[in-house]
Predicted model as a PDB file, atoms N, CA, C, CB and O in Angstrom, pLDDT in the B-factor column:
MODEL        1                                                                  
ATOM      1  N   UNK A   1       0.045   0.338 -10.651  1.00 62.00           N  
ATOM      2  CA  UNK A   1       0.428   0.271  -9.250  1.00 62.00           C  
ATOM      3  C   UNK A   1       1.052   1.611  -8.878  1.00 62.00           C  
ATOM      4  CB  UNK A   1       1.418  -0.918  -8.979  1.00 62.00           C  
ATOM      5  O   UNK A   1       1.837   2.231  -9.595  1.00 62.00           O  
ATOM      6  N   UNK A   2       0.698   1.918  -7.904  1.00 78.00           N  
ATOM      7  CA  UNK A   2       0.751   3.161  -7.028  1.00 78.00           C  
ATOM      8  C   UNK A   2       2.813   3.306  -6.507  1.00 78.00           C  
ATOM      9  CB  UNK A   2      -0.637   2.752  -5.323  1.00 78.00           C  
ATOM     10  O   UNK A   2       3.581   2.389  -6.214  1.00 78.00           O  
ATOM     11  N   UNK A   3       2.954   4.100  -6.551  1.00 87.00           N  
ATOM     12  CA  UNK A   3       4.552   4.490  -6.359  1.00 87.00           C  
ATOM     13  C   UNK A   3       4.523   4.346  -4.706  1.00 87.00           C  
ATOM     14  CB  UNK A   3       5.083   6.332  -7.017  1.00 87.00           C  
ATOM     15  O   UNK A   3       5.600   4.509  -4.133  1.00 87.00           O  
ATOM     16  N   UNK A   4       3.408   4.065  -3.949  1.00 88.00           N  
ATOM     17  CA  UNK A   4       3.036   4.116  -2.240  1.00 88.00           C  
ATOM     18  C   UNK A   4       3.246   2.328  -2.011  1.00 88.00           C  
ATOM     19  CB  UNK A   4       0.924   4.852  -1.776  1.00 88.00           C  
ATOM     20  O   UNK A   4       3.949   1.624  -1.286  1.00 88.00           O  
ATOM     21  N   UNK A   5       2.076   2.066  -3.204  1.00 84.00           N  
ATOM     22  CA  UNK A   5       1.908   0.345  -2.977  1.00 84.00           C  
ATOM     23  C   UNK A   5       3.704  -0.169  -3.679  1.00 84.00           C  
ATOM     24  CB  UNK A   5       0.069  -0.524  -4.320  1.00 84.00           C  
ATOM     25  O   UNK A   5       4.018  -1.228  -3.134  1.00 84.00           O  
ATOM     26  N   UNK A   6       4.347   0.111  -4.250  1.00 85.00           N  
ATOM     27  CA  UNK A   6       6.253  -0.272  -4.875  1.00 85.00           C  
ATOM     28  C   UNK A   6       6.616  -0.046  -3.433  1.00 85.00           C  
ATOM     29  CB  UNK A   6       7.379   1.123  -6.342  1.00 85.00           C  
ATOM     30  O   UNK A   6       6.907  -1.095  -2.858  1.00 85.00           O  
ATOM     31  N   UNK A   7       6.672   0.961  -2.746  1.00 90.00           N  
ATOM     32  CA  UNK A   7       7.279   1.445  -1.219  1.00 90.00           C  
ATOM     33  C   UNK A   7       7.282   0.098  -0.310  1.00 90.00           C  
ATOM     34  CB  UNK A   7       6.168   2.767  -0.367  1.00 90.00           C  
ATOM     35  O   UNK A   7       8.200  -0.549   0.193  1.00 90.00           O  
ATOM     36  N   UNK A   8       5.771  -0.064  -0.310  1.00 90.00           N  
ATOM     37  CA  UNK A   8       5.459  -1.235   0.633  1.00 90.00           C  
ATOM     38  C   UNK A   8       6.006  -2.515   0.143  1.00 90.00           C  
ATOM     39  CB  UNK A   8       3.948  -1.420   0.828  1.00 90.00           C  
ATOM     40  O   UNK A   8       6.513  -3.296   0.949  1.00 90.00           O  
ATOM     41  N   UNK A   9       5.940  -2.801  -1.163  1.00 89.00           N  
ATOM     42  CA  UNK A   9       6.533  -3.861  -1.508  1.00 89.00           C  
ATOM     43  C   UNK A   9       7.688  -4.280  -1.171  1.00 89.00           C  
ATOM     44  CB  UNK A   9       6.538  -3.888  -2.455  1.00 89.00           C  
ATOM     45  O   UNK A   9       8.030  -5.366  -0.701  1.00 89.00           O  
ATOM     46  N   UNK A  10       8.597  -2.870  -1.577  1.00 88.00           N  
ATOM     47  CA  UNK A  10       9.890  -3.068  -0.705  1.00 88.00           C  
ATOM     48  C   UNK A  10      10.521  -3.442   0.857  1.00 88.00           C  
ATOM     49  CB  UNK A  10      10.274  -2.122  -0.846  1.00 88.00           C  
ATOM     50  O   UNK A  10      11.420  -4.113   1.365  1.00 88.00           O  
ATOM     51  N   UNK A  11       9.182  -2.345   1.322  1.00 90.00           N  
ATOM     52  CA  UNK A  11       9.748  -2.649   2.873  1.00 90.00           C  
ATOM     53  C   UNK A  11       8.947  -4.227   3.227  1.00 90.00           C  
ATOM     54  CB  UNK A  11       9.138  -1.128   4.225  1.00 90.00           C  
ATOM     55  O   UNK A  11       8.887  -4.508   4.424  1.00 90.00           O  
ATOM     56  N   UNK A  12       8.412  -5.124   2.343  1.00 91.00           N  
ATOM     57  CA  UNK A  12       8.088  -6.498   3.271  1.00 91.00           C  
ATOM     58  C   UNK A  12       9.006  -7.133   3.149  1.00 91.00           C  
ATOM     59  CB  UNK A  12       6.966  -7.409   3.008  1.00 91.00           C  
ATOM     60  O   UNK A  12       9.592  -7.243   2.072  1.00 91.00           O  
ATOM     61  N   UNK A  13       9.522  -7.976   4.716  1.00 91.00           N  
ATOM     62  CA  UNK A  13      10.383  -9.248   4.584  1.00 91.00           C  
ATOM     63  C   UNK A  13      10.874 -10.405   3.463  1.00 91.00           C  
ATOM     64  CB  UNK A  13       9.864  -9.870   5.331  1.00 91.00           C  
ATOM     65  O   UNK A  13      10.095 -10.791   2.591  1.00 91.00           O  
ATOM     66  N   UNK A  14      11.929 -10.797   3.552  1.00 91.00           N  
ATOM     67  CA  UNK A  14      12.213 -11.142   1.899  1.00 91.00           C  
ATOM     68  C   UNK A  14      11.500 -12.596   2.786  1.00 91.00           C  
ATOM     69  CB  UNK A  14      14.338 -11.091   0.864  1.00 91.00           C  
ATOM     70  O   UNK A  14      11.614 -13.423   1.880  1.00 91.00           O  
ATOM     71  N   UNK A  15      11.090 -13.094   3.540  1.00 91.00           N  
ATOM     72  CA  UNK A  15      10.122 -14.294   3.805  1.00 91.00           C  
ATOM     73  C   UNK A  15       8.791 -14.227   3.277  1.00 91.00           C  
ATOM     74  CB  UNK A  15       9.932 -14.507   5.209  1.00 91.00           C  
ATOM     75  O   UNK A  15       8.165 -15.143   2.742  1.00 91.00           O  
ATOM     76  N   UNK A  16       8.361 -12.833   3.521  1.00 93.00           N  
ATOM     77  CA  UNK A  16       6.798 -12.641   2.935  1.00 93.00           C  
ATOM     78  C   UNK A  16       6.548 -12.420   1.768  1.00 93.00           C  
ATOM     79  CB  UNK A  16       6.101 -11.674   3.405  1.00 93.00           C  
ATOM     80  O   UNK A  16       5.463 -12.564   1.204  1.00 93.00           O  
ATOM     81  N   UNK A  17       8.011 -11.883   1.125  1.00 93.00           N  
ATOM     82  CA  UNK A  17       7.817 -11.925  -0.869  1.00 93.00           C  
ATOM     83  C   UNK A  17       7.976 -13.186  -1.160  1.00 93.00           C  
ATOM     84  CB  UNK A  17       9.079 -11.050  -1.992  1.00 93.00           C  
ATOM     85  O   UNK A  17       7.193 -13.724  -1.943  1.00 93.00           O  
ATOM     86  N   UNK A  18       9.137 -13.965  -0.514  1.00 93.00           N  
ATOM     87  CA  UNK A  18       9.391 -15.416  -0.632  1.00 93.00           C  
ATOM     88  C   UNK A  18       8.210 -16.334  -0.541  1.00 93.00           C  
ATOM     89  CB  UNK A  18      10.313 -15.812   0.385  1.00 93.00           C  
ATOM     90  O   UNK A  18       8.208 -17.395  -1.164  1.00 93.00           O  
ATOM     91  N   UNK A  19       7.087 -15.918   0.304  1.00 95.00           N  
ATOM     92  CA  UNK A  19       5.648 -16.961   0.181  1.00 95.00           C  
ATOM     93  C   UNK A  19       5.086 -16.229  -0.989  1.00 95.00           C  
ATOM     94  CB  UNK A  19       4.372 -17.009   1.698  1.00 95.00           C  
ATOM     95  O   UNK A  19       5.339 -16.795  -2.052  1.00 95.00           O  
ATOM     96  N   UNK A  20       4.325 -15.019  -1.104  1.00 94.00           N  
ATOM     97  CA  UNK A  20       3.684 -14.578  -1.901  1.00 94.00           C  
ATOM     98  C   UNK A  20       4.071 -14.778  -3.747  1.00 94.00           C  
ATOM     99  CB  UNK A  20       3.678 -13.349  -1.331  1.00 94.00           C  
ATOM    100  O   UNK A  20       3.265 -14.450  -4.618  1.00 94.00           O  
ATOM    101  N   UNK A  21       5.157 -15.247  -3.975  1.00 95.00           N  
ATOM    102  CA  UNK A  21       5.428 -15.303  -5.142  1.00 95.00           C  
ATOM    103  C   UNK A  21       5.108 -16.819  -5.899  1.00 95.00           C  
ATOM    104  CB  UNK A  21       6.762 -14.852  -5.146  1.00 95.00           C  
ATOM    105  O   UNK A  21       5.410 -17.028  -7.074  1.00 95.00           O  
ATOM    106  N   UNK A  22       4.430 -17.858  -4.996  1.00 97.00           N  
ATOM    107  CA  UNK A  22       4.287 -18.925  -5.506  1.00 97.00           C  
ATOM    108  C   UNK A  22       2.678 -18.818  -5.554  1.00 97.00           C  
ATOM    109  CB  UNK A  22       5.014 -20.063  -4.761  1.00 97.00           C  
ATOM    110  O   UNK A  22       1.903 -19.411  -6.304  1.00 97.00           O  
ATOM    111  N   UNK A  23       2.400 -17.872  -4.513  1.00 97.00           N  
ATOM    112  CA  UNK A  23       0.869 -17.555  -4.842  1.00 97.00           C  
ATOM    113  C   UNK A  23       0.470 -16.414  -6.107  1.00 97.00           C  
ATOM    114  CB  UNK A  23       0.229 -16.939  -3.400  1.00 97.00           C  
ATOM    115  O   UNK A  23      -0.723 -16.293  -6.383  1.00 97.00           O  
ATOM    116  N   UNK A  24       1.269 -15.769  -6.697  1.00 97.00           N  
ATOM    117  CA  UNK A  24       0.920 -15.442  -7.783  1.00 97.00           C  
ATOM    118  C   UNK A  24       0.894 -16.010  -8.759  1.00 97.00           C  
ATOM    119  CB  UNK A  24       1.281 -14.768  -7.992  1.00 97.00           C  
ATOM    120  O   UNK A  24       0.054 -15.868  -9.648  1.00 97.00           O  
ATOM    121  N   UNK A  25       2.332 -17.160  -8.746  1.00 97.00           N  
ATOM    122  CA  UNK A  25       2.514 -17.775 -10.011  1.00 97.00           C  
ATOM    123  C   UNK A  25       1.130 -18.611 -10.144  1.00 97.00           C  
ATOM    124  CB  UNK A  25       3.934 -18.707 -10.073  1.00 97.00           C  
ATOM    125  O   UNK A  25       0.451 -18.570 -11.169  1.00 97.00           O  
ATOM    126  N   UNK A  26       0.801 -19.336  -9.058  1.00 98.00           N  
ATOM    127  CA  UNK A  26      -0.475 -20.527  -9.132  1.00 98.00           C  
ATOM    128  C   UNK A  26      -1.776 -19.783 -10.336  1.00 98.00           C  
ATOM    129  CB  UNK A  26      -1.364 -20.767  -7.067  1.00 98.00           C  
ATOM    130  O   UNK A  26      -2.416 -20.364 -11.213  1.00 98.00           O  
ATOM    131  N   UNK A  27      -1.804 -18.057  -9.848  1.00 96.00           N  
ATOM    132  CA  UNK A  27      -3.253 -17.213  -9.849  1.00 96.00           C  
ATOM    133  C   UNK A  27      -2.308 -17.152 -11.492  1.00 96.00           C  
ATOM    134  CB  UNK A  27      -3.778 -15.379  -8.445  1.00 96.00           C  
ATOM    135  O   UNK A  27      -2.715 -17.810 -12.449  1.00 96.00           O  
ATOM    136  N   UNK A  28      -1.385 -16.510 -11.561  1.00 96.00           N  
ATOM    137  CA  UNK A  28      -1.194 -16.758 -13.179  1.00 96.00           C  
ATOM    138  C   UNK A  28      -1.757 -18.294 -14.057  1.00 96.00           C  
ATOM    139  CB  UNK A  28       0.541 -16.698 -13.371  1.00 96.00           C  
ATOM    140  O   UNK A  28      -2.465 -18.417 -15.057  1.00 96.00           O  
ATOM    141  N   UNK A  29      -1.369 -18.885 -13.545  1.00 96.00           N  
ATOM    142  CA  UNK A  29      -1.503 -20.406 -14.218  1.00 96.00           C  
ATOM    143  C   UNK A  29      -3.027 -20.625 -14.278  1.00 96.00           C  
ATOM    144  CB  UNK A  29      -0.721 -21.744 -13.234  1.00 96.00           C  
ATOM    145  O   UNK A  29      -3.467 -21.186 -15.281  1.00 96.00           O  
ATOM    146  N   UNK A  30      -3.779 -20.285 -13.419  1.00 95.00           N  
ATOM    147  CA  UNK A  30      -5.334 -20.479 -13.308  1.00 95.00           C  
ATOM    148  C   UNK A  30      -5.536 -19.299 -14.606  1.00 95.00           C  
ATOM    149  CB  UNK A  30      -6.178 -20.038 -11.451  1.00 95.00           C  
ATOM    150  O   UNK A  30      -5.772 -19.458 -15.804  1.00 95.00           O  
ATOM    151  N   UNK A  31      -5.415 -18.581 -14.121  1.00 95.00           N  
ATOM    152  CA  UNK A  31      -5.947 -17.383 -15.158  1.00 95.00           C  
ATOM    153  C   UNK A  31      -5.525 -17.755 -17.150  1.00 95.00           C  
ATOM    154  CB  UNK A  31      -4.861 -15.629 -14.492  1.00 95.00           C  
ATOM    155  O   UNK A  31      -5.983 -17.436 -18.248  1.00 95.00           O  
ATOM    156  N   UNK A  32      -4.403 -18.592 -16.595  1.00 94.00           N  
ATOM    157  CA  UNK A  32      -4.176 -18.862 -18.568  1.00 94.00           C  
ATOM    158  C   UNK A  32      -5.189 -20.199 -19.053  1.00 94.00           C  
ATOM    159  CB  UNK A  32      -2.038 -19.521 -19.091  1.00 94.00           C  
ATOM    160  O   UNK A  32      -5.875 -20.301 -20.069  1.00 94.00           O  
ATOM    161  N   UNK A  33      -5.053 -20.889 -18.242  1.00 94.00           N  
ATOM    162  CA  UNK A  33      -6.262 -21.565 -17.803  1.00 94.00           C  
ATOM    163  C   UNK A  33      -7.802 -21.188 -18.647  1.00 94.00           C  
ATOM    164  CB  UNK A  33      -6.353 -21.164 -16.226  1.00 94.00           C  
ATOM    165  O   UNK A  33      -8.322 -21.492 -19.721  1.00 94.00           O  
ATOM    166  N   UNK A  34      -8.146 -20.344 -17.447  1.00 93.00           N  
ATOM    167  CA  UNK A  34      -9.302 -20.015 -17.849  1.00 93.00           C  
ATOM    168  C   UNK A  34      -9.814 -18.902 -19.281  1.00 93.00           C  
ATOM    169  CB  UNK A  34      -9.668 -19.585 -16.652  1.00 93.00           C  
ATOM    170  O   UNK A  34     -10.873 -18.534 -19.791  1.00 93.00           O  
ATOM    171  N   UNK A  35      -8.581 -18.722 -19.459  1.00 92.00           N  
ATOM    172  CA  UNK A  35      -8.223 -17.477 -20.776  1.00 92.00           C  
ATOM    173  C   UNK A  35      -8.488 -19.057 -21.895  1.00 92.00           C  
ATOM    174  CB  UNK A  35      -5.853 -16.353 -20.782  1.00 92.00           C  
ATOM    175  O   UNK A  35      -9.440 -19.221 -22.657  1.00 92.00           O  
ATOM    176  N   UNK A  36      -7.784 -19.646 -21.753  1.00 92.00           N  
ATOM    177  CA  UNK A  36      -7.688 -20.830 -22.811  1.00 92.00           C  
ATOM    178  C   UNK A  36      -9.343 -21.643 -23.026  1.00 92.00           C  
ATOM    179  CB  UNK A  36      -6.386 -22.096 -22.108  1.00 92.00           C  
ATOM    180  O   UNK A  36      -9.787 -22.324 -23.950  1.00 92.00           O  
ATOM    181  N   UNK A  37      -9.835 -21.278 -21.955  1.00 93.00           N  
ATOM    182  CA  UNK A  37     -11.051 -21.750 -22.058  1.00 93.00           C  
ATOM    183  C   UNK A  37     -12.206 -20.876 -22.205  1.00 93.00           C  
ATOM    184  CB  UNK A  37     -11.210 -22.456 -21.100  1.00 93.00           C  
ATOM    185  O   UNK A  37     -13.317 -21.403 -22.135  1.00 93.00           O  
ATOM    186  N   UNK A  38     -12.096 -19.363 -22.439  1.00 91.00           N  
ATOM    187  CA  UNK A  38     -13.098 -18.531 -22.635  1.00 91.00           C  
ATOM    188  C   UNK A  38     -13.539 -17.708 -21.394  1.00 91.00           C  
ATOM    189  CB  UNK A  38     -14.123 -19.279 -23.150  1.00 91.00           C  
ATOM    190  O   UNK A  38     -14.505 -16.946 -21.443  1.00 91.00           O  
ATOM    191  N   UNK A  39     -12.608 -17.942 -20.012  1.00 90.00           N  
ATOM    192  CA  UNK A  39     -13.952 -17.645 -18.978  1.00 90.00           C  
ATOM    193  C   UNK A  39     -13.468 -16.413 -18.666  1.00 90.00           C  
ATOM    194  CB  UNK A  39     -14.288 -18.678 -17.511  1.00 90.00           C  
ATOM    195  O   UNK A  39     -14.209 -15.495 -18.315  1.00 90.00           O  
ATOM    196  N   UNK A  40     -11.738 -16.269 -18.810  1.00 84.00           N  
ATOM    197  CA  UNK A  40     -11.492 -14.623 -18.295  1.00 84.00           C  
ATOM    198  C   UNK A  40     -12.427 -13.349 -18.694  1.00 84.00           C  
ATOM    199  CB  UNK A  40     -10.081 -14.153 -18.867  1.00 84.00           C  
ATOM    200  O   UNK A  40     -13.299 -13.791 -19.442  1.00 84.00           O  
ATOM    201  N   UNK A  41     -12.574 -12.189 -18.534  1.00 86.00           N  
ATOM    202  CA  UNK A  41     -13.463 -11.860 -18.778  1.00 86.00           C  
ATOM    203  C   UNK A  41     -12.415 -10.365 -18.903  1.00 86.00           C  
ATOM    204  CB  UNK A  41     -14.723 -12.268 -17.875  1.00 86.00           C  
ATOM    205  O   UNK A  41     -12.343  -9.606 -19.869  1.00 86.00           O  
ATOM    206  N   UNK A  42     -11.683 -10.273 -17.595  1.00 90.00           N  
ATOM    207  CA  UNK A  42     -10.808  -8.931 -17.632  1.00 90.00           C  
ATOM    208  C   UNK A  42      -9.469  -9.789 -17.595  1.00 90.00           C  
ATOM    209  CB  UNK A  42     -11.047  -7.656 -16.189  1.00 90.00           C  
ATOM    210  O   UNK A  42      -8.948 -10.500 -16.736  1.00 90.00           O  
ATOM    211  N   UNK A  43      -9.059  -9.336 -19.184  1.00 91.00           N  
ATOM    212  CA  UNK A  43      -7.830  -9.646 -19.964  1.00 91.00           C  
ATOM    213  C   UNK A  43      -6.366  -9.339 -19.176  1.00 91.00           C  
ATOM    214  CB  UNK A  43      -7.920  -8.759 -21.318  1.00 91.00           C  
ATOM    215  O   UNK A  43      -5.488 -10.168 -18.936  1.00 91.00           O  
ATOM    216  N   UNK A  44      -6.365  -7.648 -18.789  1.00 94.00           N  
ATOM    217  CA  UNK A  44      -5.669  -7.170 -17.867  1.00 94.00           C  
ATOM    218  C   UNK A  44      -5.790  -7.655 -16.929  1.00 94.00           C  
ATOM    219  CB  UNK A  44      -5.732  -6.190 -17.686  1.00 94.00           C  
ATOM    220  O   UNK A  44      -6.954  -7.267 -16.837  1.00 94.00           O  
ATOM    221  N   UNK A  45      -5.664  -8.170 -16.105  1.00 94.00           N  
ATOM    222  CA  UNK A  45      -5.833  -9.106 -15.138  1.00 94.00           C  
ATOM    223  C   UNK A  45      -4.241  -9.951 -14.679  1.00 94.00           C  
ATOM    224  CB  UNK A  45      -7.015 -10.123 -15.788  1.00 94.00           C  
ATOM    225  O   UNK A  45      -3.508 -10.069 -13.696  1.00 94.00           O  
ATOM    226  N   UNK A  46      -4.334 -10.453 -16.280  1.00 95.00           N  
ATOM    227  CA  UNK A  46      -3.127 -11.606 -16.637  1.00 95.00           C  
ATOM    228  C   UNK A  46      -1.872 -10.427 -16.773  1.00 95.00           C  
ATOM    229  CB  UNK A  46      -3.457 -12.733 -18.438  1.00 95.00           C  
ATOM    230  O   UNK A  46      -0.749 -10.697 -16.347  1.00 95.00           O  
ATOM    231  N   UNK A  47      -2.141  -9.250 -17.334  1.00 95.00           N  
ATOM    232  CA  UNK A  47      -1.028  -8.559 -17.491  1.00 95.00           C  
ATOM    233  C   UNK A  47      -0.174  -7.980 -15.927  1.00 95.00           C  
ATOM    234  CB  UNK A  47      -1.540  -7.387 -18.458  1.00 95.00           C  
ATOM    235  O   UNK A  47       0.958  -7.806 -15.476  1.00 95.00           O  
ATOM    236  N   UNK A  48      -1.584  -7.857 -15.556  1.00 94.00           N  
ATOM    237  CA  UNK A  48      -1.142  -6.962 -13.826  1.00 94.00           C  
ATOM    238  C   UNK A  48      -0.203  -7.945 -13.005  1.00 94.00           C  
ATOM    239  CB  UNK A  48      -2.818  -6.657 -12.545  1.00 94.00           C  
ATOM    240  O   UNK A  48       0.863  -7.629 -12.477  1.00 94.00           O  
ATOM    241  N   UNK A  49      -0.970  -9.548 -12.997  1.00 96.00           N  
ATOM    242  CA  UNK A  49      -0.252 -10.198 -12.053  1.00 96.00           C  
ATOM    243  C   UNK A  49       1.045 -10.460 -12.483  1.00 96.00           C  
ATOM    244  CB  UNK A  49      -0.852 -11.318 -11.667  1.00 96.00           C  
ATOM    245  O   UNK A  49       1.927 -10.445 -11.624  1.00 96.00           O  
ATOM    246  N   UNK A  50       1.498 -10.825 -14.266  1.00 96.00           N  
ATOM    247  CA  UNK A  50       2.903 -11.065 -14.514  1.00 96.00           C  
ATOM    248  C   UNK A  50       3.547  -9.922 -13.855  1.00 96.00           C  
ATOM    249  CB  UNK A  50       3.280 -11.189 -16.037  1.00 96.00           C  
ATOM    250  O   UNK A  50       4.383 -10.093 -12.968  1.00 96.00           O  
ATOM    251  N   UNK A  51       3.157  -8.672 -14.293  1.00 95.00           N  
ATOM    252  CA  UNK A  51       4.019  -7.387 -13.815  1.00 95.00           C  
ATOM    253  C   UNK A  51       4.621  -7.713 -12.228  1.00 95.00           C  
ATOM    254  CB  UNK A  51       2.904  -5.853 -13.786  1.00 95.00           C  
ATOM    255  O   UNK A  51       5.798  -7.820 -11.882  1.00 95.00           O  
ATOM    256  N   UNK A  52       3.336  -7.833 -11.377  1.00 94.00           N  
ATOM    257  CA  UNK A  52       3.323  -7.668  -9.644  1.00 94.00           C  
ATOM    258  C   UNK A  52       4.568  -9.183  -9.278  1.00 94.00           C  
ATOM    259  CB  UNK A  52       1.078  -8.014  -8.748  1.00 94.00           C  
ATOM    260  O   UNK A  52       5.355  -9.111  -8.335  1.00 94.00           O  
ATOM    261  N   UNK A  53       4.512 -10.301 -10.115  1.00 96.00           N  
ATOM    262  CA  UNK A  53       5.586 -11.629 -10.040  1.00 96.00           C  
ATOM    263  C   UNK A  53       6.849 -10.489 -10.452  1.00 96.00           C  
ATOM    264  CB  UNK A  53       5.244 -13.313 -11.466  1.00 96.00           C  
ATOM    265  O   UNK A  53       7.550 -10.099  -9.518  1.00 96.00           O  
ATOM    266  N   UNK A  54       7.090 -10.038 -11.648  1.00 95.00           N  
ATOM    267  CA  UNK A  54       8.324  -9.612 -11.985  1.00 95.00           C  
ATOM    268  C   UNK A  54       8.632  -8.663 -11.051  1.00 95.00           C  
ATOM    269  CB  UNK A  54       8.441  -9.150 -13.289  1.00 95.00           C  
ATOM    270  O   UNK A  54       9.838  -8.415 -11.054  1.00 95.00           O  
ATOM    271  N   UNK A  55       7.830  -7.869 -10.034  1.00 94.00           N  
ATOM    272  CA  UNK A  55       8.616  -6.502  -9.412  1.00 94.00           C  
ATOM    273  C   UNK A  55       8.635  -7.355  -7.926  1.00 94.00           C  
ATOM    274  CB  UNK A  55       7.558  -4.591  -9.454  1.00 94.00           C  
ATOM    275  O   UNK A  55       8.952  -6.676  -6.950  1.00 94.00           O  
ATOM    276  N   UNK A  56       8.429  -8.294  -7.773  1.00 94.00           N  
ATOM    277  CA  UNK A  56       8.428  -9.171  -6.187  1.00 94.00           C  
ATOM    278  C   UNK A  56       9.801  -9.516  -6.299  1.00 94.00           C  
ATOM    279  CB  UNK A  56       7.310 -10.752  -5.928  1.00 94.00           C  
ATOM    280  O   UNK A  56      10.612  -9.334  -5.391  1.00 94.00           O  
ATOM    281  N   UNK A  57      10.165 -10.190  -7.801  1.00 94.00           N  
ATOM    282  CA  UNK A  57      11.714 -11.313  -8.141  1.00 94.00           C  
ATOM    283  C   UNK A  57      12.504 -10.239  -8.329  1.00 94.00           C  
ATOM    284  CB  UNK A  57      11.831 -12.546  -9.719  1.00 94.00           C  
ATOM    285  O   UNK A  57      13.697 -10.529  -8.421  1.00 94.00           O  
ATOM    286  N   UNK A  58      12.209  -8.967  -8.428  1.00 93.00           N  
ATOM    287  CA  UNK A  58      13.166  -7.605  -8.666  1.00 93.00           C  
ATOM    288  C   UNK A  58      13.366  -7.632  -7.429  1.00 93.00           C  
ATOM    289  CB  UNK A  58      12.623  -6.098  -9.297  1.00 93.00           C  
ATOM    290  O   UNK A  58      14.588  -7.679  -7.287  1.00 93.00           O  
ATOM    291  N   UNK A  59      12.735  -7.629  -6.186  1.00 92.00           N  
ATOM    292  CA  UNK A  59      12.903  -6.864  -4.848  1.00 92.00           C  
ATOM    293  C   UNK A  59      13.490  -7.840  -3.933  1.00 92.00           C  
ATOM    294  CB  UNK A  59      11.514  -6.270  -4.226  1.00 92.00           C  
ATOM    295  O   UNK A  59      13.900  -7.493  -2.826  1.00 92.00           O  
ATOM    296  N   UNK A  60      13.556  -9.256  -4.422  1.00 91.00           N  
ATOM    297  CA  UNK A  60      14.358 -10.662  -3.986  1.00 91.00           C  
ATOM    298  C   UNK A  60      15.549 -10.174  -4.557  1.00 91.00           C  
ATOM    299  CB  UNK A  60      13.827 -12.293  -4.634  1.00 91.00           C  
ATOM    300  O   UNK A  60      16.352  -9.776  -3.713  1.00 91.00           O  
ATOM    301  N   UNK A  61      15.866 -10.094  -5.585  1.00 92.00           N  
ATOM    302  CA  UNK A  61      17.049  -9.945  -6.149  1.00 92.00           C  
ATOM    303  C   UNK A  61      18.248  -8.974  -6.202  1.00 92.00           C  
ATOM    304  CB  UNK A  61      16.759 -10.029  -7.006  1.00 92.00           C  
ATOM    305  O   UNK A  61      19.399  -9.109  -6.618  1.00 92.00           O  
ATOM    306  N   UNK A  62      17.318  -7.550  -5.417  1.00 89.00           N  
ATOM    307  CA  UNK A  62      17.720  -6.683  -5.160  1.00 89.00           C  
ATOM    308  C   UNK A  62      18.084  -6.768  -3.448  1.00 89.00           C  
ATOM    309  CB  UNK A  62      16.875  -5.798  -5.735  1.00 89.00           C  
ATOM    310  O   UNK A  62      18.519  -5.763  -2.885  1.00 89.00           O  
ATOM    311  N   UNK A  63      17.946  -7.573  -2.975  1.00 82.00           N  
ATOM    312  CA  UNK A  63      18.204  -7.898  -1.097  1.00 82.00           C  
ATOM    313  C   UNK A  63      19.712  -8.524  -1.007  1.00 82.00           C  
ATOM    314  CB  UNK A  63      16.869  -9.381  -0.271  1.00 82.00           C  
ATOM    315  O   UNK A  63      20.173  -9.545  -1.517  1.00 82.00           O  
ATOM    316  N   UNK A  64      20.257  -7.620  -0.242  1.00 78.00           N  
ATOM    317  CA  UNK A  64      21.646  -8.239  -0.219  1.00 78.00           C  
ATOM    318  C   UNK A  64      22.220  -9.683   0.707  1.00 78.00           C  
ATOM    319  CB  UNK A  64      22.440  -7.068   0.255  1.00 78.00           C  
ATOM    320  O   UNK A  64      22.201  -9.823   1.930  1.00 78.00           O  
ATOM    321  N   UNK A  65      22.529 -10.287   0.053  1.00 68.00           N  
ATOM    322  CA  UNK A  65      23.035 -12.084   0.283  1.00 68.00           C  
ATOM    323  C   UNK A  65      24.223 -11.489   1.470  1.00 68.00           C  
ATOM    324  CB  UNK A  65      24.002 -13.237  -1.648  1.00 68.00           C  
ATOM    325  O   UNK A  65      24.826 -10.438   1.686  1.00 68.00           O  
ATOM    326  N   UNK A  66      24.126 -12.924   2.088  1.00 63.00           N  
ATOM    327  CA  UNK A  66      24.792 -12.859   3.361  1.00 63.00           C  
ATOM    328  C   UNK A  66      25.701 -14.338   2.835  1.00 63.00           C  
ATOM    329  CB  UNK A  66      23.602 -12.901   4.977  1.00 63.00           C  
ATOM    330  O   UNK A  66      25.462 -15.534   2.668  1.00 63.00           O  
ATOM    331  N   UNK A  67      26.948 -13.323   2.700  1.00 57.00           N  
ATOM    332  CA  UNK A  67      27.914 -15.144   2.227  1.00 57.00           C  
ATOM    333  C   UNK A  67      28.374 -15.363   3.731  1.00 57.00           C  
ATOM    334  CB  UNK A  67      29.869 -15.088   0.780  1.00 57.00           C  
ATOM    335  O   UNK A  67      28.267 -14.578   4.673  1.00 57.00           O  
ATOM    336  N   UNK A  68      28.744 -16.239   3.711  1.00 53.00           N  
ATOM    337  CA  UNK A  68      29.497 -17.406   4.941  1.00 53.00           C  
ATOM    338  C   UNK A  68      30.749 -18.033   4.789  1.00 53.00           C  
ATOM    339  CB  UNK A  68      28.696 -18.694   5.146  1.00 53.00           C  
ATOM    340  O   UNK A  68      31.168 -18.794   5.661  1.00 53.00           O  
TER     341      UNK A  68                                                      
ENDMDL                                                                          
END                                                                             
């Protein structure tokens, strides 16, 4: 991943990392899935999306909380 495409990651709404991160986890789970059954084909695949989940929960985690 591109140091341009990390930029953008950052600047999206913590609502739009907040949806997108249940849609990776799903595409992980399919992909072990289909790894378990022979069909993956590009291995890296499974590596890219864990990475792209871990730097989304970095950029949640890194957004500063609003206490009350």
């Amino acid at each position: 991943m591109k140091q341009k495409e990390i930029q953008q990651l950052k600047n999206k709404p913590l609502s739009e990392l907040k949806k997108d991160l249940p849609d990776y986890r799903e595409k992980l789970r399919k992909l072990k899935f289909d790894l378990a059954q022979g069909k993956v084909k590009n291995i890296k695949e499974i590596k890219e999306t864990k990475k792209m989940i871990a730097r989304i929960m970095t950029v949640i985690n890194q957004q500063p909380t609003i206490n009350l």
